[in-house]
N, C-alpha and C positions, 0 to 999 in steps of 0.2 A: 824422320829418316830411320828406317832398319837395315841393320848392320848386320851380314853373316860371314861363317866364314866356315873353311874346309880343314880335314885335319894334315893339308900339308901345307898351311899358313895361308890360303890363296884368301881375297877380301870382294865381298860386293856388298851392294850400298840397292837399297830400293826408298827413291825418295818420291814421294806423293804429293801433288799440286791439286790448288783449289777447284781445279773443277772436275778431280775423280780419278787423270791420269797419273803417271809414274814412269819415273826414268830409273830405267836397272844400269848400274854402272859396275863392271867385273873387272879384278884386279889379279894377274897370276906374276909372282915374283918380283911385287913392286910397277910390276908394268901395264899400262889401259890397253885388254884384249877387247873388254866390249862396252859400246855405250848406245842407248836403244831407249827412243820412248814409249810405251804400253796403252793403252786405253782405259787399263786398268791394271791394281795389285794383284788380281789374282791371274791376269797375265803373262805379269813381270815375275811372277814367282815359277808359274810355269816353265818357263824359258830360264831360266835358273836351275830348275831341275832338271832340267837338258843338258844345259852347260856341265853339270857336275851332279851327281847325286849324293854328296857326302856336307853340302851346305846344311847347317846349323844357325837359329840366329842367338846372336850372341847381346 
């Protein structure tokens, strides 16, 4: 699981299963705005970077 986050505390989570895909789970003020599963990491990041462009992994 990778961990990032924003610099006004918000949290997502991209976590990777055994057959390649990933679930992006986005977090703003403690509360589930988005939960989505990808085809792939370099999807789920994608769409990450949409959501926000100031995520970081931490």
């Amino acid at each position: 699981m990778k961990r990032f986050r924003d610099f006004y505390g918000n949290c997502a989570y991209i976590r990777g299963f055994g057959n390649g895909s990933c679930r992006l789970t986005i977090y703003v003020n403690g509360k589930l705005v988005k939960r989505r599963d990808y085809k792939s990491e370099k999807g789920a990041r994608i769409a990450l970077g949409r959501f926000g462009d100031s995520f970081f992994e931490v």
